[in-house]
Backbone as a printed PyTorch tensor [residue, N CA C, xyz], in Angstrom:
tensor([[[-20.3630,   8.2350,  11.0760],
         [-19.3860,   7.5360,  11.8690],
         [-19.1750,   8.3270,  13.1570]],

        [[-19.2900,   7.8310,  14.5310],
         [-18.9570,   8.6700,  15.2510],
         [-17.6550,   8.8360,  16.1000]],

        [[-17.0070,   9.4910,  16.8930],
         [-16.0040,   9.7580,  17.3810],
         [-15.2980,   8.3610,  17.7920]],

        [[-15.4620,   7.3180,  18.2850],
         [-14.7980,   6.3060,  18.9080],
         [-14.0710,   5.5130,  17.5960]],

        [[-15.3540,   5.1270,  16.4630],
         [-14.6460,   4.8710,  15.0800],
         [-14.0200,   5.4390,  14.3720]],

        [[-13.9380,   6.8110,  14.7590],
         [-12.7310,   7.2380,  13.6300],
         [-12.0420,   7.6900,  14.7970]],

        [[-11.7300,   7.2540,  15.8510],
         [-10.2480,   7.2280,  16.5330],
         [ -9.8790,   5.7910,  16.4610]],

        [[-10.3860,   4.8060,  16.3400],
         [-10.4790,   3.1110,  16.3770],
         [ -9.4440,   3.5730,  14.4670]],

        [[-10.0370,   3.6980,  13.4070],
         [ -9.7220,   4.2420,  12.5000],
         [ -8.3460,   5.1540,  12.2140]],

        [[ -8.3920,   5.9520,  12.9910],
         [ -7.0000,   6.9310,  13.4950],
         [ -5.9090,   5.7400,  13.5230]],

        [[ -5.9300,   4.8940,  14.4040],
         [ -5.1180,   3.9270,  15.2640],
         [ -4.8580,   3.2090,  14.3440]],

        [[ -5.6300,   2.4100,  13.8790],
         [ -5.3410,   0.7080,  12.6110],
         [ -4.9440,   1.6140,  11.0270]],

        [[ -5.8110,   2.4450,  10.8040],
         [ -5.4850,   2.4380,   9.2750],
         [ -4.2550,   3.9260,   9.4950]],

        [[ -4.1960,   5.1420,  10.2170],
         [ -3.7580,   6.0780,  10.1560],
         [ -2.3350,   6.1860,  11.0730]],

        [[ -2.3620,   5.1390,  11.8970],
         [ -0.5790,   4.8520,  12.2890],
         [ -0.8760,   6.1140,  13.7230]],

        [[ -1.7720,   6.7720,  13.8640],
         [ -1.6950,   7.0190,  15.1210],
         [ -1.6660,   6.5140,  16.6360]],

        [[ -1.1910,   7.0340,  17.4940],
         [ -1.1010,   6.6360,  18.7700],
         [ -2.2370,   7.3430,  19.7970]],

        [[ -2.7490,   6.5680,  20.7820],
         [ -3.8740,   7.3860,  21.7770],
         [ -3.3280,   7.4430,  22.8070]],

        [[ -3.4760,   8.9710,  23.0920],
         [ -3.2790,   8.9610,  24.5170],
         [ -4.3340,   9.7640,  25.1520]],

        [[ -4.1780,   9.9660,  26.9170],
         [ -5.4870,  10.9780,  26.9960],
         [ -4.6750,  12.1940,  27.1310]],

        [[ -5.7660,  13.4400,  27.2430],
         [ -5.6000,  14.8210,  26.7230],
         [ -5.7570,  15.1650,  28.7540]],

        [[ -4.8790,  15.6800,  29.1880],
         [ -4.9930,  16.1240,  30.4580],
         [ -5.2980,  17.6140,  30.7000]],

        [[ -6.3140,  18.0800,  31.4780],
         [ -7.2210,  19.5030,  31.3120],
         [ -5.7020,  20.1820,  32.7180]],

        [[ -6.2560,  21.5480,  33.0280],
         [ -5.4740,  21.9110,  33.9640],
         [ -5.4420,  21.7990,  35.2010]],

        [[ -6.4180,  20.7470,  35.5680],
         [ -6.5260,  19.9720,  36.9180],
         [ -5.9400,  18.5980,  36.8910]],

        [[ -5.4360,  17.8630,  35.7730],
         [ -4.8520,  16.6970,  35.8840],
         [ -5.6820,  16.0960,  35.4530]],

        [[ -7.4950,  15.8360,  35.0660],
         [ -8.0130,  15.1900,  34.8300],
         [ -8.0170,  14.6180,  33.3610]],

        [[ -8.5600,  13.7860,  33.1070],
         [ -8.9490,  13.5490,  31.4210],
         [ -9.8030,  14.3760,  31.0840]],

        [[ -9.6350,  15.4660,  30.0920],
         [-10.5030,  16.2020,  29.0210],
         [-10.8840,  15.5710,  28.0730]],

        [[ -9.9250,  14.8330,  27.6230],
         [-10.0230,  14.5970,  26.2670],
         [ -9.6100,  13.6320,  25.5630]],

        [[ -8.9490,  13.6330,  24.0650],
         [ -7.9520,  12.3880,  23.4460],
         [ -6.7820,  13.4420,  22.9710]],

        [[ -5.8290,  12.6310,  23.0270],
         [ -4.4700,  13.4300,  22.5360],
         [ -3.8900,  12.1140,  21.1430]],

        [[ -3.9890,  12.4760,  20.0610],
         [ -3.4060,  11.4550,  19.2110],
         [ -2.1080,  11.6670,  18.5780]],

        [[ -1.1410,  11.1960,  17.9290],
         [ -0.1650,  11.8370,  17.4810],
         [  0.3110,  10.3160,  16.5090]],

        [[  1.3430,  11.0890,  15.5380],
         [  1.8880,  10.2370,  14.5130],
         [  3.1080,  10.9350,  14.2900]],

        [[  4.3250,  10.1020,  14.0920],
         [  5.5520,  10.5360,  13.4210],
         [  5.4440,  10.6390,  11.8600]],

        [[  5.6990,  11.4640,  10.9820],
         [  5.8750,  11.1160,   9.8300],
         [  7.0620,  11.1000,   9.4500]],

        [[  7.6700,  10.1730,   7.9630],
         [  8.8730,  10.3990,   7.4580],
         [  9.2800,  11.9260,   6.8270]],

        [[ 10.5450,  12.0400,   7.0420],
         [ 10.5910,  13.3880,   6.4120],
         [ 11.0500,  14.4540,   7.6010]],

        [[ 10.2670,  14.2370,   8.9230],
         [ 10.6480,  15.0060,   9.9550],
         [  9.6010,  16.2820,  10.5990]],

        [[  8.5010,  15.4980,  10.2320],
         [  6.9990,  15.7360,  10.8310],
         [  6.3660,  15.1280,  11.3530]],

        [[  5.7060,  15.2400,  12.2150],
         [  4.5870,  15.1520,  13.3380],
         [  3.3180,  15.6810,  13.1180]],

        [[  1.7990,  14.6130,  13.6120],
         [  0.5420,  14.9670,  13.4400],
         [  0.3450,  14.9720,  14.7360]],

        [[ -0.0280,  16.0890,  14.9960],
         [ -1.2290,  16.1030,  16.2560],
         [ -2.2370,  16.3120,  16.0300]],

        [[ -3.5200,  15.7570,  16.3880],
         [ -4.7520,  15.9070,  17.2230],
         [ -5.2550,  15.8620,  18.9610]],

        [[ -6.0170,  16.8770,  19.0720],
         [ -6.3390,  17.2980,  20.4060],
         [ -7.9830,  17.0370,  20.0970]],

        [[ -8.8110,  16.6580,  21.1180],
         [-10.4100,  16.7710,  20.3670],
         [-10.5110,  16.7390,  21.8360]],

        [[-11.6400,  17.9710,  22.3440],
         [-12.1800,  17.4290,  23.5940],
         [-13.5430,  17.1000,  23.9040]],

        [[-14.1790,  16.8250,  22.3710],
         [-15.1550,  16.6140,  22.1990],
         [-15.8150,  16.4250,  21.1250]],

        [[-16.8600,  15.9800,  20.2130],
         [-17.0550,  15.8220,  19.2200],
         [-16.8010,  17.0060,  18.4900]],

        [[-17.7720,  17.9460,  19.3120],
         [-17.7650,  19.3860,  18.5170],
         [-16.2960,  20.0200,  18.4180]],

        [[-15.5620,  20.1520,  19.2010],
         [-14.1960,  20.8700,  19.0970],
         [-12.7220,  19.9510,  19.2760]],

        [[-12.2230,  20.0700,  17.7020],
         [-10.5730,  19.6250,  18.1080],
         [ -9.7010,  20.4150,  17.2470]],

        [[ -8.5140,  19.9980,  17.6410],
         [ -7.5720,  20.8960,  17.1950],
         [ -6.3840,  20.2420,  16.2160]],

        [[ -6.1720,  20.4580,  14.7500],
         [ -4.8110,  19.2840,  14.2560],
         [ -3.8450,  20.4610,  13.7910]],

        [[ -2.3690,  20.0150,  14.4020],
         [ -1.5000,  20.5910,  13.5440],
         [ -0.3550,  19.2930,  12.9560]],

        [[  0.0330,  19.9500,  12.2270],
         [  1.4820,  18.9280,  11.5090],
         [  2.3690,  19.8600,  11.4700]],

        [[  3.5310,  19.7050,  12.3840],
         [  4.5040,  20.5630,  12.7110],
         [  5.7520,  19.3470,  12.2340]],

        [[  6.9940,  20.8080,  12.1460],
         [  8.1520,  19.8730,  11.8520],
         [  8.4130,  19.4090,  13.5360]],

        [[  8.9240,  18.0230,  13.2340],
         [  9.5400,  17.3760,  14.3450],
         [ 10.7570,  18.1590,  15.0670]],

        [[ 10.8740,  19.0650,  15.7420],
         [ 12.1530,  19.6290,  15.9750],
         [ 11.8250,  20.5000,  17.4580]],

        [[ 11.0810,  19.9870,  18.2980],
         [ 11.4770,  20.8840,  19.5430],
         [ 12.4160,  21.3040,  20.4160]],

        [[ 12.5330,  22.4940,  20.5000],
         [ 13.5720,  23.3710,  20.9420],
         [ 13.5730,  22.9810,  22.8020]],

        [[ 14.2490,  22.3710,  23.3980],
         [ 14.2940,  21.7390,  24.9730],
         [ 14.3410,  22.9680,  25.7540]],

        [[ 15.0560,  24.2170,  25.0290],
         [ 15.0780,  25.4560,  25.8640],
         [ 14.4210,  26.1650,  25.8940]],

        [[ 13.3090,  25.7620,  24.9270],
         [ 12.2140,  26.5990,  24.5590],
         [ 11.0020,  25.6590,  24.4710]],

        [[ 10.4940,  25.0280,  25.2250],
         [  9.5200,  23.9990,  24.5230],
         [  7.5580,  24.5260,  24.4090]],

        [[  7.7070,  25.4180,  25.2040],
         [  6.5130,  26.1350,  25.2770],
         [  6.3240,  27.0210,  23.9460]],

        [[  7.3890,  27.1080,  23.6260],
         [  7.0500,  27.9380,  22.3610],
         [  6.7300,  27.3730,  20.7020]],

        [[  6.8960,  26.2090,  20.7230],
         [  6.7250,  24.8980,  19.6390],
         [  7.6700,  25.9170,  18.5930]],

        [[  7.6970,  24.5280,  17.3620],
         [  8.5690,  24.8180,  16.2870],
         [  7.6540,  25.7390,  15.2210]],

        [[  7.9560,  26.3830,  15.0330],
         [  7.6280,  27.1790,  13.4450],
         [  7.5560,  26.4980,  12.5520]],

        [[  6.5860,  27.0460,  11.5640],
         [  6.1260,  26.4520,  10.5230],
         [  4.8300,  25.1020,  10.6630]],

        [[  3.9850,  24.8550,   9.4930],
         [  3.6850,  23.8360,   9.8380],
         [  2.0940,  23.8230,   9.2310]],

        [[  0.7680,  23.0420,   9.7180],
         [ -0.3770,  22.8400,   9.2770],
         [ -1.1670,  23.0590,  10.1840]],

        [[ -2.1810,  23.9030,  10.8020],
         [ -2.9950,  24.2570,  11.5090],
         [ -4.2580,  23.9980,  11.3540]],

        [[ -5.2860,  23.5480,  11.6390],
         [ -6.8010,  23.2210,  11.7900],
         [ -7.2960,  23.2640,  13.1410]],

        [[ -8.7800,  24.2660,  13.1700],
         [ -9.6320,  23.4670,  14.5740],
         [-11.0760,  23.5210,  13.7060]],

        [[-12.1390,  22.6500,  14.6270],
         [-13.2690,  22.8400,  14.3080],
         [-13.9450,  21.0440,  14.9570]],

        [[-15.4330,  20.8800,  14.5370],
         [-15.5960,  19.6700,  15.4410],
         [-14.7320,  18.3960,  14.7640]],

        [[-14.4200,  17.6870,  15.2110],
         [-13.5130,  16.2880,  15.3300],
         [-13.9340,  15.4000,  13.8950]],

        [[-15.0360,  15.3260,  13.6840],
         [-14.8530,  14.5510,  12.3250],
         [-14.5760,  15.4010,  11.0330]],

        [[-14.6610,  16.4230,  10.7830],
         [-13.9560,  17.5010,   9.9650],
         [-12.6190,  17.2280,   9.6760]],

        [[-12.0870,  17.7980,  10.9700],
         [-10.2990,  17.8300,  11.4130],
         [ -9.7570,  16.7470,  11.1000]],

        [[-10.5150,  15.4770,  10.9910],
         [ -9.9970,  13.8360,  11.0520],
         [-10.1720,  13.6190,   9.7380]],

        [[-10.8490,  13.9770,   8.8290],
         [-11.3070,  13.1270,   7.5480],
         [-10.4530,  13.5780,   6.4030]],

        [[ -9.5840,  14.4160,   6.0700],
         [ -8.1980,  13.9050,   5.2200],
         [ -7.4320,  13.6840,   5.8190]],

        [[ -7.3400,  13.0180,   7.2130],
         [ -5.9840,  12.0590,   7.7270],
         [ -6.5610,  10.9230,   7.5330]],

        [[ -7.6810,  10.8160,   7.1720],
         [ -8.5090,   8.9610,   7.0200],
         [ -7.9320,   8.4430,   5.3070]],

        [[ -7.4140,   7.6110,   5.0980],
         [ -7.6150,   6.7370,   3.7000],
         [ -8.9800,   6.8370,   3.2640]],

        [[ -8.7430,   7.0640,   1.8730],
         [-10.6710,   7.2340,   1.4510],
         [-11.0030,   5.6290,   1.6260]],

        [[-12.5200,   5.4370,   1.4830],
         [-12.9680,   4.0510,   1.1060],
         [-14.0620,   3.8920,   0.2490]],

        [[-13.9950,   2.8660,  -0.8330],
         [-15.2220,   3.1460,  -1.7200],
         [-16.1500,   3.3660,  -1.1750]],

        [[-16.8760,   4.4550,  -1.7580],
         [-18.7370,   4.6980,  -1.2410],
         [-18.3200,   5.9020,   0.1700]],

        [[-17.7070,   6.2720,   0.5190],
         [-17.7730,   7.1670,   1.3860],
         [-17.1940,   8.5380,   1.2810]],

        [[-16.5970,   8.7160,  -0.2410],
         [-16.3340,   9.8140,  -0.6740],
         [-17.2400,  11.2110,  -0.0720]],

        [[-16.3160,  12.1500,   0.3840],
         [-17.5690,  13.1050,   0.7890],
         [-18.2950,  13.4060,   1.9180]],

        [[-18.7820,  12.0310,   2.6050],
         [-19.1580,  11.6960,   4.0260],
         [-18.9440,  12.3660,   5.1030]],

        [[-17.8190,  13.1010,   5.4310],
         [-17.2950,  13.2020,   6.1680],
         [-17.4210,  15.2400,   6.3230]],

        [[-18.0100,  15.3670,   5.1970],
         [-18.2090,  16.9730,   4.5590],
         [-19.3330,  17.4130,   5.4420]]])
């Protein structure tokens, strides 16, 4: 499966949102995805490319006086993009594994 379907995927089955990922010139790098969860967590994904993205699940709670410094605690991953993505996907028969 490559990158466009499992962000197409991200979106319909995984409740994420797309946005683009802005580099330090303003341009598009990348994809920026994100999801609220119940409970009072947040999913991010960063990918700026097949080979490299980044997911954390942090508690929902940024500090306004501090926002550069994000909240403590939480779920950390990097590595290439279909890795990082494939236990935020719903399994589907026959594709158990796939994604390994």
């Amino acid at each position: 499966m490559d990158s466009a379907e499992l962000i197409e995927r991200l979106r319909r089955e995984g409740g994420f949102r797309l946005l683009p990922l802005l580099g330090n010139t303003g341009q598009v790098a990348g994809v920026h995805l994100t999801r609220f969860l119940p409970g009072g967590h947040l999913d991010v994904i960063q990918a700026w490319d097949e080979r490299w993205a980044a997911y954390a699940r942090l508690p929902d709670a940024l500090d306004a006086q501090t926002p550069f410094l994000g909240p403590v605690g939480g779920t950390i991953r990097s590595g290439p993009f279909a890795r990082i993505v494939a236990p935020l996907l719903p399994l589907q028969s026959g594709i158990v594994g796939a994604a390994e």
